[in-house]
N, C-alpha and C positions, 0 to 999 in steps of 0.2 A: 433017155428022157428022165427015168427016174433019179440016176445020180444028179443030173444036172437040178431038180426039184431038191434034192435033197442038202445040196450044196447052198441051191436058194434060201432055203434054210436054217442052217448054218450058220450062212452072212444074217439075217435076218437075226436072228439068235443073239452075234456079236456084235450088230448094231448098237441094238438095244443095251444090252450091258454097258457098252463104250458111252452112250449117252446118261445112264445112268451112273456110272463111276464119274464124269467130266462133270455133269451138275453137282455132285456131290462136293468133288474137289473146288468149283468153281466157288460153291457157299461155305466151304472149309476155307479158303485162301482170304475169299471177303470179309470174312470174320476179322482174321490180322490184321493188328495196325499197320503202316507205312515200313516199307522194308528199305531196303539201298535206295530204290529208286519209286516215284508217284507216277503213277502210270494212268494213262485216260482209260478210265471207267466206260463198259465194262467189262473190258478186254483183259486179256493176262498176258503179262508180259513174264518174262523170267525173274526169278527172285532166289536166292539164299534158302538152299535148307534150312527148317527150324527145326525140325525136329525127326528121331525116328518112324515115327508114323506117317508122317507124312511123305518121307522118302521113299517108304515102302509104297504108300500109295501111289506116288508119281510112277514106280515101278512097274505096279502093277498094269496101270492103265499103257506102259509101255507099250508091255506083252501082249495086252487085247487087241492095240493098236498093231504089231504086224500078226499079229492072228488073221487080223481084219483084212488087210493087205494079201494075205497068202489067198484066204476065201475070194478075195476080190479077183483075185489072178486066175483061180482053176474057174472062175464062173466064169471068166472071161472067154478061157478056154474050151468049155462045156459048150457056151453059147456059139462060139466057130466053128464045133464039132456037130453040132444040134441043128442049127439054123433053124428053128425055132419059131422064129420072131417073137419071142419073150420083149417087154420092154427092157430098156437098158439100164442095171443100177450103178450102173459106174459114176455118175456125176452127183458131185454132193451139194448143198446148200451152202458149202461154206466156199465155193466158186465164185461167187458173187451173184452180182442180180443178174437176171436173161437180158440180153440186149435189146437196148433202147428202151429200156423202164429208168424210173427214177430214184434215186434212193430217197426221197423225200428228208424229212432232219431226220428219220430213226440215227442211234448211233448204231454207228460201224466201226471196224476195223481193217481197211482196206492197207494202213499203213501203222505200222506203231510209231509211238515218241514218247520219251522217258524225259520225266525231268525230275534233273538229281535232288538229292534233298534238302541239299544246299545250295543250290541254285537262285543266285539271287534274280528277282521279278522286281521288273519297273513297272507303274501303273503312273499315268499324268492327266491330271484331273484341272478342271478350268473350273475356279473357285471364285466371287467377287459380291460382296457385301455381305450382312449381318443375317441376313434369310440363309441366301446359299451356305455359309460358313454353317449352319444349323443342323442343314439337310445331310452334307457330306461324311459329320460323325456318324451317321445312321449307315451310310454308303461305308466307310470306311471302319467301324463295327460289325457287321455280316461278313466286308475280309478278313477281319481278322480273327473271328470267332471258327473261321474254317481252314484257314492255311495252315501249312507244314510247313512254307519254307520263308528266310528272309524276302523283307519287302523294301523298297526305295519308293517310295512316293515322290510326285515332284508335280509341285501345287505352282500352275499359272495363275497371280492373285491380285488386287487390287490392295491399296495401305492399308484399309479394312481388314479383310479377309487374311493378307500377311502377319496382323497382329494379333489375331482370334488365335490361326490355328497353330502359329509359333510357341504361342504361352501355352495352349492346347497341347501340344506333343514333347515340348520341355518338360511338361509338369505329369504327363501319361507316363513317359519315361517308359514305354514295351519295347519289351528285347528283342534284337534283331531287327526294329526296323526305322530305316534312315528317312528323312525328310529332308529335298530341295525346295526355292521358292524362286519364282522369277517373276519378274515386275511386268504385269500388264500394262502399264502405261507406255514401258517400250515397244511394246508391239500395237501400240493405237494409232498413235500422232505420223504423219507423211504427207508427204506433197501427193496430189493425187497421181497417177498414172498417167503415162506409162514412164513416169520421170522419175522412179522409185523403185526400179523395177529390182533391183540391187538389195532390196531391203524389204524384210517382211512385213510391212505392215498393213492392218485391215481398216482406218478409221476412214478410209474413201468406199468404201463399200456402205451404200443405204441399206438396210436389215428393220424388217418392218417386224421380226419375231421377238416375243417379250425378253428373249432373255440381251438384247441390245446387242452391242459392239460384245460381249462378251462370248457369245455365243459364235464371233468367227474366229477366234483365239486359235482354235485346233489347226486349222490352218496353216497354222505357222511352228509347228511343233519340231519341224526340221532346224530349224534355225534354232528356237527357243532353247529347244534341249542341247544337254552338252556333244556335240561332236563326236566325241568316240559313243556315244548309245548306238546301239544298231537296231535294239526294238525297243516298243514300249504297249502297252495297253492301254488304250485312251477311252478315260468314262465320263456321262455325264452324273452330279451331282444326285439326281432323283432316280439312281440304279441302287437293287437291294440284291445282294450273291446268296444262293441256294445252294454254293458247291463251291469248292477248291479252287482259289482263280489259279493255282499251279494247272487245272486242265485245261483252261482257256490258253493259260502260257502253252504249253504242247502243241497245240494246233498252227504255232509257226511251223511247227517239222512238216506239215502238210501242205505248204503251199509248192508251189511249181518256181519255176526259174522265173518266169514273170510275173508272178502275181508281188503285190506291194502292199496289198489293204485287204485285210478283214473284214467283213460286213455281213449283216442281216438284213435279209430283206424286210422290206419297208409293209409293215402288215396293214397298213391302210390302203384307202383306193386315191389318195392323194393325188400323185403322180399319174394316174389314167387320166384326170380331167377332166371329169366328170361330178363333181361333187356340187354344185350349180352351175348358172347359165354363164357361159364368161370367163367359168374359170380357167386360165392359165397358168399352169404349172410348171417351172423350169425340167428342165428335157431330163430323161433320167433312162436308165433300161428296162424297159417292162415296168412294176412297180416300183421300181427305185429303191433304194436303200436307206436303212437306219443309220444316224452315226451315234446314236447314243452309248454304244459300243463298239470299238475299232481297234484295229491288231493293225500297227504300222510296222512296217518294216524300213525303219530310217536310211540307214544305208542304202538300200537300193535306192528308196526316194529322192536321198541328195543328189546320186546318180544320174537318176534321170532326169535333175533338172524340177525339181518339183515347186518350189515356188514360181519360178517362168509358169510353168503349164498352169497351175491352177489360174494364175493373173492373167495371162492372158485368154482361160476360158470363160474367164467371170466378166473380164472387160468386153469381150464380143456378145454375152448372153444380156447384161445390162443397159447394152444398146436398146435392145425390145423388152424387157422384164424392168427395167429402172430399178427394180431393190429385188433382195433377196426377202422370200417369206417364211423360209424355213433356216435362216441363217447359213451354216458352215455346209450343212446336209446339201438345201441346194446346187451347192458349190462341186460336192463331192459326186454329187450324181452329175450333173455337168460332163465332169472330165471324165469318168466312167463311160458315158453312155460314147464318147470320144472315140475311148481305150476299154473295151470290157474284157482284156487281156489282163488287166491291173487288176481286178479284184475275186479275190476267194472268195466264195459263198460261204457267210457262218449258218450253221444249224439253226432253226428259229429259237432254239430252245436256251442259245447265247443271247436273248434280246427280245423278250417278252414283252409288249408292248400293250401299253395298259391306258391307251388312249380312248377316248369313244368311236364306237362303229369303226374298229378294226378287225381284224380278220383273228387276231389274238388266240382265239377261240380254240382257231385251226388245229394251232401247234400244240396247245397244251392238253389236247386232246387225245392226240396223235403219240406223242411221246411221255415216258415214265418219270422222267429224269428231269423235270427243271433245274433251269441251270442260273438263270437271270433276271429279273424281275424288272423293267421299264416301268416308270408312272411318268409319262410322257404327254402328261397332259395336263391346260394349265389348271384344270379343276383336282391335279394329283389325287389323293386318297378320295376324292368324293366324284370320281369317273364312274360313267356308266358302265356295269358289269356285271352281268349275272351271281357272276363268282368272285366278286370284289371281294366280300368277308374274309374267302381261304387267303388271299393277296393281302389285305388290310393286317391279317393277324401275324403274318409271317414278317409284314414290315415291324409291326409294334413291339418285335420279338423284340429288334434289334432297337430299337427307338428307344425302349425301355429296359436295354437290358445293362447291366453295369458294368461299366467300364472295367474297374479294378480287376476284375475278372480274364481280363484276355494279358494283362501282364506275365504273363508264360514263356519260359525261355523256350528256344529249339535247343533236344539237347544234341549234341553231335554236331552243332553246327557252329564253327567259329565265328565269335561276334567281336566288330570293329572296339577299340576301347570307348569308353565315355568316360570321362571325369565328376559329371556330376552325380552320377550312375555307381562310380566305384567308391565314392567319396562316402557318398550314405549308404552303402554295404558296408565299408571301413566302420564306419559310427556305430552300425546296429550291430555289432559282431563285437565292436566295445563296450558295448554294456553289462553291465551284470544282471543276470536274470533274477538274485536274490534280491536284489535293492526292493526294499519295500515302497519305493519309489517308480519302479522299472516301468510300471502302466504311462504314468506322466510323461516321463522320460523318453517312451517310446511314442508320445503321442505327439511328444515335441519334433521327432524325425522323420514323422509321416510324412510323405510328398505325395499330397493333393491336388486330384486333377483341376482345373481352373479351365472353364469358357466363361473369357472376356465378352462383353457387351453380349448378351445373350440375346437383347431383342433390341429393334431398330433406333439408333443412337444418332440424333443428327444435330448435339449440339455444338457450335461453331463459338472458341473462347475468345470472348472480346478484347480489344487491347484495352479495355478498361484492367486497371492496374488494383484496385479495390472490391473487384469481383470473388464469389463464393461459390462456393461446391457444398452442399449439406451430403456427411456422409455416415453410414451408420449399416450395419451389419443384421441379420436374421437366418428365423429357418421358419418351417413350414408354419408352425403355431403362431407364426406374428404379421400373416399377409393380410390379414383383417387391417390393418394399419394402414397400409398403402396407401389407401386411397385418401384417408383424412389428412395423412400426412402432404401427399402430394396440392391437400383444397388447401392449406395452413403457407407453405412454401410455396412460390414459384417459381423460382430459382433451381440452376441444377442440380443434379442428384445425385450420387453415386452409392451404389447397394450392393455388399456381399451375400447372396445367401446360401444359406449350406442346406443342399438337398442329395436328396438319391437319383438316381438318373428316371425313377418314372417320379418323383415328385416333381422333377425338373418340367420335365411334360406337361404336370398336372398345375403346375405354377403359367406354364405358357398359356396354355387352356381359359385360365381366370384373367392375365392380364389382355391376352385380346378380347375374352366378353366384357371387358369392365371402361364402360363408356369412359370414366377417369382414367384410367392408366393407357387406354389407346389413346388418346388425345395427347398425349407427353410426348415428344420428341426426343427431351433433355434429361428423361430419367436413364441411368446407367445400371444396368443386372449385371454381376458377375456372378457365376455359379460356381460355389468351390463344394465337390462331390466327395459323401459322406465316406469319411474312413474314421476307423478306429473308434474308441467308446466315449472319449470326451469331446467337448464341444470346444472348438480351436479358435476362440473368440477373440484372439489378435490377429491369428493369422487373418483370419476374416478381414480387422479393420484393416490392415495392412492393404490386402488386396484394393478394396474399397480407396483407400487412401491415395493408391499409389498409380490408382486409374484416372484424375482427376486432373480438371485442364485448367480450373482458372488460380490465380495466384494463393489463394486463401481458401482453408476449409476450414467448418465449420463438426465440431466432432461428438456426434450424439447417439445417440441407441434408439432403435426404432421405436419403445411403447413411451416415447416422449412426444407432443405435439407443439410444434415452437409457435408463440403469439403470434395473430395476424400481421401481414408487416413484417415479420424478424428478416429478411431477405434484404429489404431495403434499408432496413435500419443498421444493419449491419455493415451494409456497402457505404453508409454515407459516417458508421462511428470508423471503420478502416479510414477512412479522405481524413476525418475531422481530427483524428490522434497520428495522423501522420504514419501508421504504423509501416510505411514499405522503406520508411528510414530507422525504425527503431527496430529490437528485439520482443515481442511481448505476446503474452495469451489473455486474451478478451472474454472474459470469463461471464457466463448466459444462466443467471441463478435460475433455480430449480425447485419446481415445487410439484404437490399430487394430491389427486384426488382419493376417494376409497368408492366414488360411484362409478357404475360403471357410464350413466348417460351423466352426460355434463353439459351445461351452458357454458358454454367457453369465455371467459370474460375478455372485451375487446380492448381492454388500456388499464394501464397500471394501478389506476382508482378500481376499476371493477375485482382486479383480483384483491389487493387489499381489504378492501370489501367482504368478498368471500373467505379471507383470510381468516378476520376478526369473526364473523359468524360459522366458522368453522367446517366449510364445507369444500375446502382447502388446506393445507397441509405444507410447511418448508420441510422438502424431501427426506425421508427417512428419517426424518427426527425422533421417532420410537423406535428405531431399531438399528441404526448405526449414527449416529447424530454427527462422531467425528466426520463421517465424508464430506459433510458438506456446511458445519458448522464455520469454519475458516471463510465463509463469503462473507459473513455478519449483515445476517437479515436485516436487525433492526437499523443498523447503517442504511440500508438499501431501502428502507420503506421512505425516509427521507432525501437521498441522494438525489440531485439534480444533475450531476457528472461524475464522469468513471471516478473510483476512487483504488488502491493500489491497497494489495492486500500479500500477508506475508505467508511464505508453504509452512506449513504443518506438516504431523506423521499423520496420513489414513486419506488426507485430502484428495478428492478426485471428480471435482469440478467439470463440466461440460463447456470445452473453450474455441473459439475461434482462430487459428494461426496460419502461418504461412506453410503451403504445401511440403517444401522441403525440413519440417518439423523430425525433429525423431520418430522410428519408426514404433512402433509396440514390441515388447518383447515377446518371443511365443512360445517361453518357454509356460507362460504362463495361460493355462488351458481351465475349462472350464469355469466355474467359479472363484474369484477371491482375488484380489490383487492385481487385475490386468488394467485398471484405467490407473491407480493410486501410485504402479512401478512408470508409469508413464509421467503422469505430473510432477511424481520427484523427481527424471530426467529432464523433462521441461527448465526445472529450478536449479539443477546441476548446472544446465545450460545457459544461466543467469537471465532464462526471461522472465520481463515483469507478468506479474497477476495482476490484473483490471478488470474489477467488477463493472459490469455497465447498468446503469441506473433504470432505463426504461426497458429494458429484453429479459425475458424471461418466456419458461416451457415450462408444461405438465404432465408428471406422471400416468397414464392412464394403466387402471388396476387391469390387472393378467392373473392364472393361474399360475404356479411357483413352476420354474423349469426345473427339468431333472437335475443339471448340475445342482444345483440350489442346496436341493432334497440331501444328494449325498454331502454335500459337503456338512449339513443339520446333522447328519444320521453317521455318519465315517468317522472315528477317531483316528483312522489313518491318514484317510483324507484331507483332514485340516493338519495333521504331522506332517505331510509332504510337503502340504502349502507353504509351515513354518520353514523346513525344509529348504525351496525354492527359492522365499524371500531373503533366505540366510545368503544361497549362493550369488540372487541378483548385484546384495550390498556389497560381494565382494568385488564382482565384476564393475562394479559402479565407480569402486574405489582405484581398481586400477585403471579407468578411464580417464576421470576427474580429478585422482590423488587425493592433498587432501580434501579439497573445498568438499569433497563427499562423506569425509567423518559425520560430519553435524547428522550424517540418515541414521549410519550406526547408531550414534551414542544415542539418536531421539528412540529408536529401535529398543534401545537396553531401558533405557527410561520407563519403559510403557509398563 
């Protein structure tokens, strides 16, 4: 008995050690970055020596480990020699659970799966209109901010949403990862059922859930997607990642020979049926399932036939249900509760669900590790939740946090080529770092993220042929404008502004409190997101420019307020001068105030008026007169009809022309020369200058912008400017030839 005690011992002894050497090792390992292989957390997998230390360690724990083993064997032996009835210490914790318990979500390690580090991950995302398109950078920001390995996105989207998030990841340009698009409208339109049956489409299915026909898209992923995909990860739009979706990729290696779909169960009491009197809920298993997150497995799917099964489940349950309430979800539980052979249970901790009176609670109670974040509800961020704030801030991380920032390559990991990608690597690698110019230079190659129509855009461009677009560029110091602008104009609008991703936020914020700018339909936001130190005031117009649907714009700068009227009056001088047969810019003189409250005068008499009593001003005339001296005011106080006026050097006029106008040069950044290089191309381009006799705008006074400042205070500053204007004349002239001398030599004159 006493050997056998003392053996107990012993073991006891090297227990202990072997569990405190393994935690050790376990928070030595977790420390390292990403080795060969990402492994699901927070298990160990094998890895690569790094270093001597550590190899000794793994050694040592060798040793203890058949130390352990030998103790375990002679206790073995003690105890058959003994008979005793000692309990038994042979069965360890890491056997797994006792039989018929559950392992609830904790994570386990019942099964490893690696995935490589270069391993490419499909994620396919059902995207459609100017909301959704909003949501998804937030969604698609949290991936990116925690992956290690390439990504293929493959965006099911509406002509909307196709055009947001193209320009969107053109202009993002992150390494490593690829972007498809497929056209929603293919998958809507069909003869109803079962005369269809050939073809995946959902627009005969009634769906009484807000997010419409879009919300049964996933549906159809077999099809949609290319043919050789064999998985994918399918998210909804209002999911926020807490972790590495390479773990979520892993959890394919865990399914069985039959399972085909990933899911979390449904944290609501939904699917019971009981949420009031009546309520009928399409059939589901026990609580039913989320699809707000789902792990397909395509190949098996097409296998079995998976568009037949679904249509044919949906068509027998709509007999008695007539529409779906929970859209594609319904659907999926349907065929589940069928076939509960088909689906893997995901962890709750994959699909967090942040709806009201859900069960939510449960999981994130229960487990250390969130993994997913659901706002699955249509009140999102303003759901009932005890613990909404921890949720609320971890969204806003990502909501607000800057894009530029995740442009990070994988290093190790071969990426496909890009041409537009290697082109401006080529460019900035040719610069000189000495050029006293190099800032400019460089700010000229920046490639700026761009979200097209940022907020709900639904204007429809008439075949009226004399229609206008007012376009005009800002940043955050000129949103006070908006709204006067938008009372002055009714006509629509198109606006670059340059923000940071939480002023982007803080811009959204104002324009839905602002009983004006909610009411607009026809106003257009591009947001081009801030880089580098100068302000890229063509790129901007450009943007602004090049987004606009009716034949003719109108091209101004925001702390201007065009006369009541200028919309209409504009639309009927375009009929009245013919202009959709001629060449010409219609030129909108300009004038300013120096208060900041102003009676606005309503007709040509009234500003004149205030002209002569000097509580008005023709623009800049104390402090650059050339820009706009070339209108000839006092012509224009008498002028009954356009009259035609000749270019000058420094003029730069506010004109109205046709969309397909030259574009702005951008090489020209901040202050100095970006409207003046522009109306000299105008007049390269042999259009006429037409002052219009009754239209006119006013300055309203502002504090100076920084460009402003430095280019006052810079001698280098205004030496680049000269600089840039030097190279534009050159570029000018090998466009033009000669008819472009006449810049030069007005250039040498001056």
């Amino acid at each position: 008995m006493l050997r056998s005690w003392r053996v107990k011992l012993k073991l006891l002894l090297a227990t202990v050690t072997l569990a405190i050497l393994l935690s050790w090792l376990y928070l030595f390992v977790g420390s390292l970055e990403y080795g060969r292989f990402l492994l699901l957390p927070p298990c160990l997998g094998e890895q690569p020596s790094r270093d001597a230390e550590r190899e000794a360690l793994a050694s040592r724990v060798r040793r203890v480990e058949e130390e352990n083993q030998q103790l375990r064997l002679q206790l073995s032996q003690a105890q058959a020699e003994g008979g005793d009835g000692s309990p038994q210490w042979g069965a360890s914790a890491e056997d797994g659970d006792p039989p018929g318990s559950e392992r609830s979500n904790r994570t386990a390690c019942p099964k490893q799966r690696t995935v490589h580090k270069c391993e490419l991950l499909h994620v396919a995302i059902v995207c459609a209109g100017h909301n959704a398109s909003r949501d998804v950078v937030t969604l698609v920001k949290s991936i990116l901010f925690h992956r290690k390995n390439p990504l293929h996105f493959h965006f099911i989207t509406d002509s909307v949403a196709h055009q947001i998030l193209q320009t969107l990841f053109q202009s993002w340009m992150v390494p490593s990862v690829h972007v498809s698009f497929y056209n929603a409208d293919d998958l809507k339109a069909g003869t109803c059922p079962p005369f269809a049956l050939s073809q995946p489409k959902v627009s005969w299915i009634p769906n009484k859930h807000y997010s419409g026909i879009y919300g049964l898209m996933k549906l159809t992923l077999t099809k949609a997607l290319p043919s050789n995909l064999s998985k994918v990860i399918v998210l909804d739009t209002d999911i926020t990642f807490a972790t590495d979706i390479a773990e979520l990729w892993a959890v394919f290696g865990k399914f069985s020979d039959k399972q085909v779909i990933g899911l979390v169960e449904n944290q609501s009491d939904w699917y019971l049926g009981n949420l009031w009197k009546n309520h009928k809920p399409w059939p589901a298993l026990g609580r039913g399932f989320n699809t707000g997150v789902i792990l397909l497995l395509l190949d098996r799917l097409r296998r079995l036939g998976w568009e037949q099964m679904w249509r044919l489940t949906a068509e027998r349950e709509l007999m008695s249900m007539h529409s779906t309430s929970l859209a594609d979800q319904d659907i999926f539980n349907a065929v589940i509760k069928q076939d509960p052979a088909l689906v893997y249970r995901l962890p709750c901790f994959w699909n967090v669900q942040l709806s009201d009176h859900t069960r939510s609670e449960q999981c994130y109670t229960e487990v250390s590790d969130l993994k997913v974040i659901h706002w699955n509800s249509p009140k999102k961020l303003r759901v009932k939740n005890k613990h909404v704030e921890f949720f609320r801030n971890l969204y806003l991380t990502f909501l607000e946090y800057d894009g530029n920032l995740l442009r990070r390559e994988l290093f190790g990991c071969a990426s496909l080529p890009s041409p537009p990608s290697d082109q401006l690597q080529q460019a900035l690698e040719e610069l000189d770092e000495d050029d006293p110019c190099y800032d400019f230079r460089r700010q000229h190659l920046t490639q700026h993220r761009v979200h097209l129509f940022f907020l709900q855009y639904e204007f429809l461009a008439l075949p009226n042929p004399t229609d206008v677009t007012l376009v005009a560029q800002l940043s955050m110091d000129r949103l006070q404008m908006l709204e006067a602008i938008c009372k002055h104009w009714a006509g629509p609008i198109s606006l670059a502004l340059y923000m940071s991703d939480a002023e982007a936020q803080q811009f959204l914020r104002y324009a839905q409190a602002s009983e004006v700018l909610s009411a607009r339909r026809n106003v257009a936001y591009h947001i081009v997101y801030k880089e580098g130190q100068f302000y890229p005031i063509n790129l901007l117009r450009n943007v602004a420019l090049a987004n606009t649907q009716t034949p003719y714009v109108f091209l101004t700068d925001i702390d201007f307020l065009p006369m009541y009227g200028l919309y209409d009056y504009l639309r009927n001088s375009i009929q009245q001068l013919e202009l959709p047969q001629r060449k010409a810019a219609l030129i909108v003189p300009a004038f300013e105030t120096l208060h900041y409250r102003l009676t606005f005068p309503k007709s040509k008499a009234e500003l004149l008026s205030m002209l002569d009593m000097g509580s008005l001003y023709t623009f800049r005339y104390h402090v650059w007169p050339k820009g706009h001296a070339p209108t000839d005011y006092a012509k224009w106080r008498t002028a009954t009809v356009p009259y035609r006026v000749a270019w000058q050097p420094d003029f730069e006029p506010y004109v109205v022309v046709r969309r397909d106008c030259p574009k702005y040069d951008q090489r020209f950044v901040g202050f100095g020369w970006n409207k003046v290089s522009h109306i000299m191309e105008l007049d390269a381009q042999e259009y006429e200058l037409l002052v219009l006799p009754n239209a006119f705008m006013i300055h309203m006074p502002h504090a100076p912008s920084f460009d402003i400042s430095k280019f006052r205070l810079s001698a280098g500053y205004r030496g680049c400017l000269q600089t840039l204007r030097e190279e534009f004349h050159q570029d000018l002239s090998r466009r033009y030839g000669a008819a472009a001398l006449k810049y030069l030599t007005a250039e040498r004159s001056l």
